[in-house]
MIBAVEX-564842 format. One record per residue: residue number from 1; residue in three letters; chain; z, y, x of N, C-alpha, C in turn. Coordinates in nm, 4 decimals, padded with zeros to 6 digits, always signed. Example, Ala and Ser with C-alpha at 12.3 -4.5 7.8 and 13.67 -1.06 7.14 Angstrom:
2
+-----+---------+--------+----------+----------+----------+----------+----------+----------+----------+----------+----------+
| num | residuo | cadena |     n_zz |     n_yy |     n_xx |    ca_zz |    ca_yy |    ca_xx |     c_zz |     c_yy |     c_xx |
+-----+---------+--------+----------+----------+----------+----------+----------+----------+----------+----------+----------+
|   1 |     ALA |      A | +00.7800 | -00.5690 | +01.3190 | +00.7800 | -00.4500 | +01.2300 | +00.7800 | -00.3300 | +01.3200 |
|   2 |     SER |      A | +00.7080 | -00.2250 | +01.2850 | +00.7140 | -00.1060 | +01.3670 | +00.7870 | +00.0030 | +01.2900 |
+-----+---------+--------+----------+----------+----------+----------+----------+----------+----------+----------+----------+
// end
This chain:
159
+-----+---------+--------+----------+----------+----------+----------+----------+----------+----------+----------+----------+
| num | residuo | cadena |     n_zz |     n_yy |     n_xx |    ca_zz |    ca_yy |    ca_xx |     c_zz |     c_yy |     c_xx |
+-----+---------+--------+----------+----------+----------+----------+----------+----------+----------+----------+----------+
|   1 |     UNK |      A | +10.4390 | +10.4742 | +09.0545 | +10.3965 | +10.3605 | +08.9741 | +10.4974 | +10.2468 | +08.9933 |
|   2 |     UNK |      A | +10.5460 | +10.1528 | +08.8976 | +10.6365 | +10.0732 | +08.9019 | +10.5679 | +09.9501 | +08.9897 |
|   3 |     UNK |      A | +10.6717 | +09.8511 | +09.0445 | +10.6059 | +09.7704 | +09.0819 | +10.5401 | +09.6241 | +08.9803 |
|   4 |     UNK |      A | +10.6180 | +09.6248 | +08.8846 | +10.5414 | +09.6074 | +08.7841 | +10.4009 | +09.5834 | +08.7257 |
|   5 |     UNK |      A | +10.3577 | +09.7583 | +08.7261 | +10.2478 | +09.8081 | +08.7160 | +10.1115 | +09.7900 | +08.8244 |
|   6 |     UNK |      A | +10.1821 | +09.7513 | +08.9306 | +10.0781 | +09.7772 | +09.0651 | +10.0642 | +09.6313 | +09.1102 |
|   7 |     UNK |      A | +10.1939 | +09.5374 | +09.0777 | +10.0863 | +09.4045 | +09.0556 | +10.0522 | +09.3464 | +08.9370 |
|   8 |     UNK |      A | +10.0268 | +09.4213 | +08.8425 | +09.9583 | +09.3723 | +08.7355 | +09.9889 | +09.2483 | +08.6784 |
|   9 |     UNK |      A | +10.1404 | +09.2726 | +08.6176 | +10.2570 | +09.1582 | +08.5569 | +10.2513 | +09.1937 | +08.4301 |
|  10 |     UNK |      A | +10.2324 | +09.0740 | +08.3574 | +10.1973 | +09.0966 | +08.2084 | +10.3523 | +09.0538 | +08.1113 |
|  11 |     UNK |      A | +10.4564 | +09.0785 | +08.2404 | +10.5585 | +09.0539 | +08.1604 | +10.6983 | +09.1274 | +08.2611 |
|  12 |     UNK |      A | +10.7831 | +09.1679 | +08.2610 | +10.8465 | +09.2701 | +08.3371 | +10.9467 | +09.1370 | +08.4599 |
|  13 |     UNK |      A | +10.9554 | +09.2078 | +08.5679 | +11.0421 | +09.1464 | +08.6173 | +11.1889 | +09.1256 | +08.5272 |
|  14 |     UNK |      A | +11.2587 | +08.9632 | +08.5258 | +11.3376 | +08.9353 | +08.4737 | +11.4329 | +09.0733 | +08.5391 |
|  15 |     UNK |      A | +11.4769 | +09.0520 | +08.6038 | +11.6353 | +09.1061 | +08.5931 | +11.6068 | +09.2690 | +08.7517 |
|  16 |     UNK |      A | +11.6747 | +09.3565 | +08.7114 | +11.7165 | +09.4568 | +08.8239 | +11.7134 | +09.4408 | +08.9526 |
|  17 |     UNK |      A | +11.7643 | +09.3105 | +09.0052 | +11.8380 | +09.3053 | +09.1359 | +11.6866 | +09.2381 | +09.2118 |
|  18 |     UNK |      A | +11.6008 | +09.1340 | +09.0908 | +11.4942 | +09.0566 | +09.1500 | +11.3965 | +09.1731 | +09.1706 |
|  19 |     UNK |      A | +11.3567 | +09.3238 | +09.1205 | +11.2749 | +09.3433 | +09.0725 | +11.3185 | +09.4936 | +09.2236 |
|  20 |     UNK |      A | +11.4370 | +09.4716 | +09.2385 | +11.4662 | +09.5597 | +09.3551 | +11.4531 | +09.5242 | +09.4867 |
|  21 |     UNK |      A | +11.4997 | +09.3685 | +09.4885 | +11.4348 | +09.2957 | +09.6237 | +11.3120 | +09.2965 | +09.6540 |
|  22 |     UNK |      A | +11.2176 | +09.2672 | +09.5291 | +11.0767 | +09.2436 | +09.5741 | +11.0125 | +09.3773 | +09.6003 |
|  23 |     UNK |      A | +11.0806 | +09.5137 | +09.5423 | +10.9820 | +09.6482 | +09.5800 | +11.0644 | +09.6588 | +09.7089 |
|  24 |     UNK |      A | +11.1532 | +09.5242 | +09.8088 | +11.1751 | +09.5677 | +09.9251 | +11.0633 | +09.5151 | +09.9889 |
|  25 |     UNK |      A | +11.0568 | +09.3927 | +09.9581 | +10.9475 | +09.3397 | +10.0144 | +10.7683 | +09.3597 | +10.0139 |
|  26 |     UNK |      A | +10.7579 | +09.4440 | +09.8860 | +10.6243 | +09.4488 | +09.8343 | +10.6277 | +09.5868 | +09.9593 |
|  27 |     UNK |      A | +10.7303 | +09.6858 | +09.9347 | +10.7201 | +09.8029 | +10.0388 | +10.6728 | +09.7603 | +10.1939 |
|  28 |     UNK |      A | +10.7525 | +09.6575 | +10.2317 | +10.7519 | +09.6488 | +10.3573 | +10.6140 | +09.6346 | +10.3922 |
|  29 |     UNK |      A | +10.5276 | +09.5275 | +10.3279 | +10.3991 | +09.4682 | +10.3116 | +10.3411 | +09.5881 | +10.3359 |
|  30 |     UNK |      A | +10.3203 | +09.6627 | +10.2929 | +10.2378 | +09.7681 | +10.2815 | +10.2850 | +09.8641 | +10.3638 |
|  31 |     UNK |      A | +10.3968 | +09.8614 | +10.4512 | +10.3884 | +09.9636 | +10.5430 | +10.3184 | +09.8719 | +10.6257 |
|  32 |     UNK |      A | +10.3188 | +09.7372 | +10.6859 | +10.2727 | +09.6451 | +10.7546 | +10.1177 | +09.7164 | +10.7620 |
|  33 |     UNK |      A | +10.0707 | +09.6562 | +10.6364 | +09.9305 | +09.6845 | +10.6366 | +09.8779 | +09.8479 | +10.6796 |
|  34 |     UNK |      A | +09.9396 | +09.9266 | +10.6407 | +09.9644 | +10.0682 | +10.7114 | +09.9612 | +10.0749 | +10.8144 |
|  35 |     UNK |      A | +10.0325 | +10.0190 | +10.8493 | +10.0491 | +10.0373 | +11.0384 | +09.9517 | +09.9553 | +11.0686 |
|  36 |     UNK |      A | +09.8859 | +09.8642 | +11.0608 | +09.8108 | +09.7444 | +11.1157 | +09.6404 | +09.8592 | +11.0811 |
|  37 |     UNK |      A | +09.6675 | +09.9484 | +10.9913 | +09.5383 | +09.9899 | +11.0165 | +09.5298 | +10.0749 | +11.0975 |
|  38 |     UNK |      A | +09.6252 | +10.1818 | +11.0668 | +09.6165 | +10.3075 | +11.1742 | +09.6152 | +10.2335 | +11.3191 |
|  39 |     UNK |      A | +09.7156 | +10.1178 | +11.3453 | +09.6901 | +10.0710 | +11.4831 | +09.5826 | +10.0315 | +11.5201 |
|  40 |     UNK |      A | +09.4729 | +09.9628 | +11.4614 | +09.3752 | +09.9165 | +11.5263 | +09.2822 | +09.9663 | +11.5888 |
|  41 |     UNK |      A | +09.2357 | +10.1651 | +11.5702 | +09.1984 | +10.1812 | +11.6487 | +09.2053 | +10.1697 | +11.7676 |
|  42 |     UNK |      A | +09.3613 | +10.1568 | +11.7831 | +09.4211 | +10.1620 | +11.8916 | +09.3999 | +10.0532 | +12.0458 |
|  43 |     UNK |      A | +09.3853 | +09.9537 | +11.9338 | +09.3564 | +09.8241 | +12.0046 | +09.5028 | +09.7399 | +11.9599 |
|  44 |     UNK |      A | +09.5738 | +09.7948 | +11.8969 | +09.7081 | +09.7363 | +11.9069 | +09.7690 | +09.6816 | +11.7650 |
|  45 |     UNK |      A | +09.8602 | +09.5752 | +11.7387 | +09.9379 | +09.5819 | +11.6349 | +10.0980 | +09.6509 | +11.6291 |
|  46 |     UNK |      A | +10.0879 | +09.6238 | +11.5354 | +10.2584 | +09.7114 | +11.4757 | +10.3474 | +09.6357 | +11.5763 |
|  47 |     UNK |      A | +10.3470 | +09.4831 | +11.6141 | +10.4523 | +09.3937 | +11.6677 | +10.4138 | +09.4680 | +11.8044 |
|  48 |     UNK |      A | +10.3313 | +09.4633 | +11.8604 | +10.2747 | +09.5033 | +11.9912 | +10.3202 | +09.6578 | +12.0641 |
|  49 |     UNK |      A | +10.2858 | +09.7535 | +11.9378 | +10.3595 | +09.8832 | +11.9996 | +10.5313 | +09.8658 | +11.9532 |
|  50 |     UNK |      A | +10.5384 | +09.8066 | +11.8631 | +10.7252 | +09.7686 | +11.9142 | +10.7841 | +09.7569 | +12.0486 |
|  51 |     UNK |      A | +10.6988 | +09.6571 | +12.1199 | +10.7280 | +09.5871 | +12.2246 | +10.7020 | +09.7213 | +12.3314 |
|  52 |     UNK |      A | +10.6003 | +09.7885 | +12.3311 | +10.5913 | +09.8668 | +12.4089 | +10.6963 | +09.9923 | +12.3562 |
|  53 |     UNK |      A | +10.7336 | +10.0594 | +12.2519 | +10.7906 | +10.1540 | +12.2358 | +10.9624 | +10.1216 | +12.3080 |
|  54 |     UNK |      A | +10.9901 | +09.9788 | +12.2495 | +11.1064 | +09.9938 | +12.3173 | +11.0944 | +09.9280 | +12.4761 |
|  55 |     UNK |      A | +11.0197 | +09.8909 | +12.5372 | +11.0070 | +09.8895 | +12.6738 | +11.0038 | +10.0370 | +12.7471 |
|  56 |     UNK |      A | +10.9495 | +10.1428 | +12.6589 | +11.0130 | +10.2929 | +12.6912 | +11.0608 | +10.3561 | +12.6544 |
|  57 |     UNK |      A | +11.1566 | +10.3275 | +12.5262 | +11.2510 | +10.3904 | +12.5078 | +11.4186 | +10.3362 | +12.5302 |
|  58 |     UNK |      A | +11.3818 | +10.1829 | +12.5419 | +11.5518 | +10.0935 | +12.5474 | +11.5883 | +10.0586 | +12.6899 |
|  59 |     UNK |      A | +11.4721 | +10.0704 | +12.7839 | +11.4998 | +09.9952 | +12.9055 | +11.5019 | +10.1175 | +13.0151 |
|  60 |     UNK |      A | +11.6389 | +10.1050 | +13.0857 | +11.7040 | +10.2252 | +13.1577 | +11.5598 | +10.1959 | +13.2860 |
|  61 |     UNK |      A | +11.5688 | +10.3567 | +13.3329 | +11.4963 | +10.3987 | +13.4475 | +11.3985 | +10.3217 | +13.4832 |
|  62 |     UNK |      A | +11.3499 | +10.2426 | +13.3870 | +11.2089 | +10.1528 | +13.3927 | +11.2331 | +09.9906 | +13.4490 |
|  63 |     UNK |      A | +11.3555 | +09.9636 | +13.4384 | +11.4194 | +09.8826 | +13.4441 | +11.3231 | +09.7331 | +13.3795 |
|  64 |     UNK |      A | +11.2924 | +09.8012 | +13.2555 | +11.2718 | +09.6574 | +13.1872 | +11.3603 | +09.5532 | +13.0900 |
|  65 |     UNK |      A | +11.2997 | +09.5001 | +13.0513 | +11.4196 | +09.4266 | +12.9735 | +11.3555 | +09.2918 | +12.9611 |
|  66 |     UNK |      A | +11.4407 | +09.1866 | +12.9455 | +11.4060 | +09.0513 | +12.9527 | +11.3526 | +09.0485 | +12.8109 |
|  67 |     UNK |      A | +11.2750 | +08.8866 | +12.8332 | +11.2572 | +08.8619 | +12.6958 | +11.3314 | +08.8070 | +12.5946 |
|  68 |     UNK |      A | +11.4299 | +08.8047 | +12.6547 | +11.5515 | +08.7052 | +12.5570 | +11.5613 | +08.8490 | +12.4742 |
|  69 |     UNK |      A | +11.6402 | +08.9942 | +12.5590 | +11.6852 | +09.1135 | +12.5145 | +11.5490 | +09.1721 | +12.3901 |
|  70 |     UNK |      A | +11.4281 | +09.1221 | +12.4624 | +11.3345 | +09.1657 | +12.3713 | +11.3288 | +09.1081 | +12.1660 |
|  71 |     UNK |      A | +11.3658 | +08.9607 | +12.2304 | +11.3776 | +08.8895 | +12.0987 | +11.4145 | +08.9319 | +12.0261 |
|  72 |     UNK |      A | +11.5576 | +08.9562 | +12.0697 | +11.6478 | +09.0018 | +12.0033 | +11.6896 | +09.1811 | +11.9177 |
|  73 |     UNK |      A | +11.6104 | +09.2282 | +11.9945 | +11.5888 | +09.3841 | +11.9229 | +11.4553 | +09.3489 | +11.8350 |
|  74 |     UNK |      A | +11.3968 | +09.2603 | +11.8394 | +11.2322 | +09.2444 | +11.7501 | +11.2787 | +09.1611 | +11.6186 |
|  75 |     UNK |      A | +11.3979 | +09.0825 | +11.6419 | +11.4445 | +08.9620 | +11.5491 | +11.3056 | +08.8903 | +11.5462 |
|  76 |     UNK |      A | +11.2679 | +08.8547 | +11.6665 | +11.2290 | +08.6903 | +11.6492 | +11.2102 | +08.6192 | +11.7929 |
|  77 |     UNK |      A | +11.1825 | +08.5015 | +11.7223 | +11.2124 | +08.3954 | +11.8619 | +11.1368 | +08.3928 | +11.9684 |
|  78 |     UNK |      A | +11.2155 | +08.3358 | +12.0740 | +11.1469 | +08.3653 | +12.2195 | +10.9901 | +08.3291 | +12.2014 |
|  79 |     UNK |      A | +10.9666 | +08.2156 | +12.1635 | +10.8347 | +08.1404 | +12.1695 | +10.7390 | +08.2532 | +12.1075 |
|  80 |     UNK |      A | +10.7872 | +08.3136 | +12.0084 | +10.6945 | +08.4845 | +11.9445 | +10.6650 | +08.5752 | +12.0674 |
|  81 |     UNK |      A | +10.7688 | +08.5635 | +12.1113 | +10.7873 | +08.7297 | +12.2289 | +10.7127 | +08.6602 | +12.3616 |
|  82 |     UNK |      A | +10.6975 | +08.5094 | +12.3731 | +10.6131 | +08.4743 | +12.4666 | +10.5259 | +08.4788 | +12.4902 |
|  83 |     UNK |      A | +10.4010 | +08.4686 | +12.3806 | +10.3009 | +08.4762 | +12.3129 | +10.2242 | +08.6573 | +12.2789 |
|  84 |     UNK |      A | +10.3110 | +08.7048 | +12.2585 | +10.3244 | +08.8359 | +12.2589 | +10.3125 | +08.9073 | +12.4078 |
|  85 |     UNK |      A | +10.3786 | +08.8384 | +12.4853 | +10.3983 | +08.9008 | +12.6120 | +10.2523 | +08.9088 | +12.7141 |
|  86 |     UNK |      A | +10.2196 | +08.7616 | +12.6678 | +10.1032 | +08.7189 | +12.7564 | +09.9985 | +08.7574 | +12.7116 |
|  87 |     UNK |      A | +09.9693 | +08.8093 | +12.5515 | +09.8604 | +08.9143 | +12.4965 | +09.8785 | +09.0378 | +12.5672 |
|  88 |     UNK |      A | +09.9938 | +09.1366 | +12.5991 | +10.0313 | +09.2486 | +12.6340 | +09.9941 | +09.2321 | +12.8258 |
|  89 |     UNK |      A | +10.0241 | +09.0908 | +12.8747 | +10.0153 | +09.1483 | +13.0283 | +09.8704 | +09.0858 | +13.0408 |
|  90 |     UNK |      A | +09.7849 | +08.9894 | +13.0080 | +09.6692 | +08.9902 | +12.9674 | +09.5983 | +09.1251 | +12.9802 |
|  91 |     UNK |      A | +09.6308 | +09.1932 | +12.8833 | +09.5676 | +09.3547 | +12.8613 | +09.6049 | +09.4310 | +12.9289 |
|  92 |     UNK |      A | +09.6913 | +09.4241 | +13.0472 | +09.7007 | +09.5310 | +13.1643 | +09.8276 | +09.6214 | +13.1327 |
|  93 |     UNK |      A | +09.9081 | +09.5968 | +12.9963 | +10.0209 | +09.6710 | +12.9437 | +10.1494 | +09.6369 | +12.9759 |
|  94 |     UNK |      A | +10.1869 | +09.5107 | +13.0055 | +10.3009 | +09.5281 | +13.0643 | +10.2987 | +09.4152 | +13.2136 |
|  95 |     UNK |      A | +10.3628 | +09.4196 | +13.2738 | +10.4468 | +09.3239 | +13.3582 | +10.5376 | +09.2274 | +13.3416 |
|  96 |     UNK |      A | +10.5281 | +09.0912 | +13.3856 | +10.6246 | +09.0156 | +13.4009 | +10.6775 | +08.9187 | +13.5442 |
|  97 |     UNK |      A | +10.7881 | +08.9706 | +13.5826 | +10.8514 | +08.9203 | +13.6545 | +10.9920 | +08.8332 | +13.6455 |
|  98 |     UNK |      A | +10.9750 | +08.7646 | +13.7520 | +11.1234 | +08.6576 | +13.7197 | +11.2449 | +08.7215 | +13.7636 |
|  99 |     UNK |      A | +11.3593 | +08.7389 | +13.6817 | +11.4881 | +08.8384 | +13.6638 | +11.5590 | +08.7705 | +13.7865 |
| 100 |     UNK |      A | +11.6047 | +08.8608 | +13.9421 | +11.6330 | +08.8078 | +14.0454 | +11.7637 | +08.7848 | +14.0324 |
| 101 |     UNK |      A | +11.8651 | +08.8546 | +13.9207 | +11.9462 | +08.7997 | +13.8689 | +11.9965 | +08.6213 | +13.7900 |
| 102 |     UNK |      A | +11.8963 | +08.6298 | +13.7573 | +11.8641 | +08.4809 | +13.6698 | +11.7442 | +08.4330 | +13.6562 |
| 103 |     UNK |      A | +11.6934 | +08.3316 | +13.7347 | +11.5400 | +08.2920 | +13.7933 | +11.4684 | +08.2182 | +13.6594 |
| 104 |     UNK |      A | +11.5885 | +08.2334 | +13.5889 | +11.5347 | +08.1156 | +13.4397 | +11.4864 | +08.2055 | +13.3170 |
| 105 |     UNK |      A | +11.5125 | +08.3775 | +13.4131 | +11.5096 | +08.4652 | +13.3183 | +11.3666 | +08.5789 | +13.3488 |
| 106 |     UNK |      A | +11.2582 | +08.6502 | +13.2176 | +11.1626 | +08.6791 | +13.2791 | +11.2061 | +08.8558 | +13.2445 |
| 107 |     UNK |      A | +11.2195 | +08.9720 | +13.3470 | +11.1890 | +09.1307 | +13.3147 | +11.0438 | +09.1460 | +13.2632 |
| 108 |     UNK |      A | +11.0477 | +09.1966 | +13.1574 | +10.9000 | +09.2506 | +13.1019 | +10.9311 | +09.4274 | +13.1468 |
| 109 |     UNK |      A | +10.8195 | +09.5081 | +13.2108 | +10.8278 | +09.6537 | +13.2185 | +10.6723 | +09.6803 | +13.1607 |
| 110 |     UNK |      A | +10.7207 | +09.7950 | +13.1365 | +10.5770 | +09.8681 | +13.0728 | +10.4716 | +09.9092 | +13.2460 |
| 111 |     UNK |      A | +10.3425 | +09.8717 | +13.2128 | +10.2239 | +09.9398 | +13.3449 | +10.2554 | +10.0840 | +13.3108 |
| 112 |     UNK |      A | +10.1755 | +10.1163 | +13.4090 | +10.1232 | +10.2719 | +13.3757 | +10.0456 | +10.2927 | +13.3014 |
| 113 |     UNK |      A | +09.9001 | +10.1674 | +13.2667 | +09.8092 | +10.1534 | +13.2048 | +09.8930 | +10.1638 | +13.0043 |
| 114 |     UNK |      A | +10.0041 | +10.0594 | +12.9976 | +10.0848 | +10.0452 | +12.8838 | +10.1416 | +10.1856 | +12.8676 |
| 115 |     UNK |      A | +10.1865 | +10.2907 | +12.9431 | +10.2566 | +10.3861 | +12.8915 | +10.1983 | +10.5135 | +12.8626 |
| 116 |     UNK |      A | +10.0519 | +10.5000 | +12.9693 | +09.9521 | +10.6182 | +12.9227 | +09.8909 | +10.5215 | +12.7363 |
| 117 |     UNK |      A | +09.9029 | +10.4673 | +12.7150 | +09.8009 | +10.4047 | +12.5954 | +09.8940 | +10.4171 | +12.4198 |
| 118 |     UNK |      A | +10.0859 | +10.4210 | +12.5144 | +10.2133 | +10.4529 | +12.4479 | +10.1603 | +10.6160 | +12.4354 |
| 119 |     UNK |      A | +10.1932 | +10.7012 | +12.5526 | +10.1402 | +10.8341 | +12.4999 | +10.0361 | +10.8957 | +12.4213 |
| 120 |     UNK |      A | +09.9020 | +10.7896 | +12.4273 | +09.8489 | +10.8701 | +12.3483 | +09.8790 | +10.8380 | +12.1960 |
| 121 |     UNK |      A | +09.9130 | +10.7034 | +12.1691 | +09.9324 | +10.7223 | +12.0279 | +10.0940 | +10.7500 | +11.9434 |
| 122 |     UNK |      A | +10.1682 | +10.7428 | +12.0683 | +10.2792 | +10.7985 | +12.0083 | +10.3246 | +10.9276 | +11.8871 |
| 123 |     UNK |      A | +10.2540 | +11.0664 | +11.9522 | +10.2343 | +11.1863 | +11.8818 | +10.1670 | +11.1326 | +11.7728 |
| 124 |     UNK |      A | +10.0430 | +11.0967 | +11.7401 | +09.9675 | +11.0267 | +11.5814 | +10.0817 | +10.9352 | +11.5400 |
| 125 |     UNK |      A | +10.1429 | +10.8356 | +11.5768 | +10.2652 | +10.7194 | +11.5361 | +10.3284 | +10.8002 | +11.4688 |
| 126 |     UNK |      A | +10.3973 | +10.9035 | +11.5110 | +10.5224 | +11.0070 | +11.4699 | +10.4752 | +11.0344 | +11.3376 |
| 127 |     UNK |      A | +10.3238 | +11.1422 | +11.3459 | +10.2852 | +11.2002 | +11.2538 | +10.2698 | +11.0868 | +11.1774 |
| 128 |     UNK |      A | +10.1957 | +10.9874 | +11.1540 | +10.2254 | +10.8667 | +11.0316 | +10.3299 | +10.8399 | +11.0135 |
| 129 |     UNK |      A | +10.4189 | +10.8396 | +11.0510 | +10.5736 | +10.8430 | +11.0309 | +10.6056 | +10.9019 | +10.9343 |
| 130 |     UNK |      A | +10.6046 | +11.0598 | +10.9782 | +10.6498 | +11.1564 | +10.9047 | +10.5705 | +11.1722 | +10.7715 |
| 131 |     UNK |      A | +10.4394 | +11.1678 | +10.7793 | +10.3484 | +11.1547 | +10.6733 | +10.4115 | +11.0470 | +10.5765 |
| 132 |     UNK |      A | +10.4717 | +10.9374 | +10.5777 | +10.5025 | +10.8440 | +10.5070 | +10.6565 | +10.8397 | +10.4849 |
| 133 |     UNK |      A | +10.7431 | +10.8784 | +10.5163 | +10.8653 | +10.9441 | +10.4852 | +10.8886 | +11.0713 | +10.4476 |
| 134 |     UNK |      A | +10.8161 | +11.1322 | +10.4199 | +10.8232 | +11.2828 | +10.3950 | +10.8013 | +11.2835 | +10.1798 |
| 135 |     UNK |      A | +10.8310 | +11.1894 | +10.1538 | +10.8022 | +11.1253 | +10.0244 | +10.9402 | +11.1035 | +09.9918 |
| 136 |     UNK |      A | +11.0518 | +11.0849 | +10.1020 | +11.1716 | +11.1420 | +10.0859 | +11.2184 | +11.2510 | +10.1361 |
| 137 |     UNK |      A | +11.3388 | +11.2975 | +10.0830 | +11.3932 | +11.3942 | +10.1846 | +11.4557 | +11.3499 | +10.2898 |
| 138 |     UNK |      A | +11.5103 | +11.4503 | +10.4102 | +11.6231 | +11.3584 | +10.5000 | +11.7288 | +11.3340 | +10.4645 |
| 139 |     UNK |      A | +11.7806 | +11.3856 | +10.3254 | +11.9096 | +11.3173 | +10.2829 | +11.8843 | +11.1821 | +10.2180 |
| 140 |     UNK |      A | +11.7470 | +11.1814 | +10.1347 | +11.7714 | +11.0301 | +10.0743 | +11.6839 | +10.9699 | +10.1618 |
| 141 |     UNK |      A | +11.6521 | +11.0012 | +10.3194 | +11.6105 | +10.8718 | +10.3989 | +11.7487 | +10.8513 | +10.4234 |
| 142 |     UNK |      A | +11.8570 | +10.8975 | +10.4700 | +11.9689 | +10.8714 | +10.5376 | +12.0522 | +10.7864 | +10.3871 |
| 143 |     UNK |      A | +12.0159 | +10.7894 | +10.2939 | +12.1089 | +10.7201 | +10.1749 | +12.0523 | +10.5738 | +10.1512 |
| 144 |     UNK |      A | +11.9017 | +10.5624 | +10.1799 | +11.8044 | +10.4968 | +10.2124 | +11.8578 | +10.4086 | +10.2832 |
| 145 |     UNK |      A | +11.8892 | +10.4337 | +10.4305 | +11.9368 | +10.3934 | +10.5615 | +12.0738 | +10.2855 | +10.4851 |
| 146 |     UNK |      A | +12.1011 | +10.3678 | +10.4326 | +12.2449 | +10.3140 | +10.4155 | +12.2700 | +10.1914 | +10.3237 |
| 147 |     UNK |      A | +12.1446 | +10.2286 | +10.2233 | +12.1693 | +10.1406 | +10.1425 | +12.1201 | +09.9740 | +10.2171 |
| 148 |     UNK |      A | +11.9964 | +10.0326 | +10.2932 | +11.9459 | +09.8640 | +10.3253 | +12.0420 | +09.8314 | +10.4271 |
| 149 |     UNK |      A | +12.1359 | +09.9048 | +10.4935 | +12.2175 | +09.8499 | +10.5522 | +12.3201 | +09.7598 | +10.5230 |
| 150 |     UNK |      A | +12.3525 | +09.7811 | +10.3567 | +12.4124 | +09.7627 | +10.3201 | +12.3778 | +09.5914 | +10.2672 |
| 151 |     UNK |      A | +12.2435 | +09.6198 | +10.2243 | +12.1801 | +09.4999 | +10.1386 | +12.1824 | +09.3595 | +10.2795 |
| 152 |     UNK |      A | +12.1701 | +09.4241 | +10.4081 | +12.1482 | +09.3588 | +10.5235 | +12.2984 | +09.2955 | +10.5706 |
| 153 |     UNK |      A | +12.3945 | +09.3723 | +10.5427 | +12.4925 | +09.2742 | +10.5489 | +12.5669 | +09.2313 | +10.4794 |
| 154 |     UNK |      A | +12.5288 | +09.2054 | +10.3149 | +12.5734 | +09.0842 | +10.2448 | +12.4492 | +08.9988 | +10.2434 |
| 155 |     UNK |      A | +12.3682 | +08.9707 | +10.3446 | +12.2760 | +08.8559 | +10.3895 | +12.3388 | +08.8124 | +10.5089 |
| 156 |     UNK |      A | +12.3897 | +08.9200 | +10.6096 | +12.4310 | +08.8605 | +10.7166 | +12.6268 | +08.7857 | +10.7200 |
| 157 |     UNK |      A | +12.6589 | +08.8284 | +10.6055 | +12.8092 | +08.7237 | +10.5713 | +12.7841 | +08.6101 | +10.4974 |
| 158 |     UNK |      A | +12.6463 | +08.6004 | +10.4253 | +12.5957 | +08.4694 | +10.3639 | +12.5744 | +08.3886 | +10.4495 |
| 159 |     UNK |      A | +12.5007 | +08.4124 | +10.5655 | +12.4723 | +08.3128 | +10.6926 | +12.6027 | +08.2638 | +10.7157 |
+-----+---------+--------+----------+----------+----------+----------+----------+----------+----------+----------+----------+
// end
């Protein structure tokens, strides 16, 4: 169905390029809301198992990673990932300690409690994954890939 059609526009998007941005954005929305449902059984949001997926998949030998490093793989600001953090160690999921490297700096690590709660919904995560990309093939996810890569850095030479 066009996007057009699905928000019920009684007149066509002006031009190609507007009408390609917004089915980026109308997409994204709706994987959002996607994920925000399947997560809630969970207890969790989409921003939330981010934080935990890459606390076990980016941070060597359980190492951890600061929150600056966190920001910055999430693209957003510390004051987000702060807020975020203290919902997550609140709930028994992660840890925070002061980086003995840099005392101005905080290591977030995943509990045990956070990585058994990562395992169980990881395997279901995947399968919604795959369930929702499988609408492409793996060649046009990978052309896919390429293209928003592409769209992503003539935004990032505009900055």
């Amino acid at each position: 169905m066009s996007l057009n059609n699905e928000l019920g526009l009684s007149h066509p998007i002006a031009t190609t390029g507007h009408e390609a941005l917004l089915n980026i954005y109308f997409t994204a929305v709706c994987i959002r809301k996607q994920a925000g449902d399947f997560l809630r059984p969970y207890g969790l949001t989409d921003v939330q198992i981010n934080v935990l997926m890459l606390l076990s998949h980016q941070a060597d030998n359980g190492e951890g990673l600061t929150q600056s490093r966190l920001s910055e793989m999430m693209l957003v600001n510390r004051a987000n990932v702060t807020g975020l953090i203290n919902r997550l160690e609140r709930d028994g999921l992660v840890t925070r300690t002061t980086d003995p490297a840099d005392r101005r700096s905080n290591v977030i690590r995943l509990t045990r409690r956070g990585q058994k709660l990562l395992e169980k919904v990881e395997p279901d995560y995947g399968k919604e994954v795959a369930r929702i990309m499988d609408a492409l093939t793996p060649t046009e996810q990978r052309r896919l890939i390429g293209l928003l890569e592409r769209v992503r850095a003539t935004i990032y030479n505009v900055e």
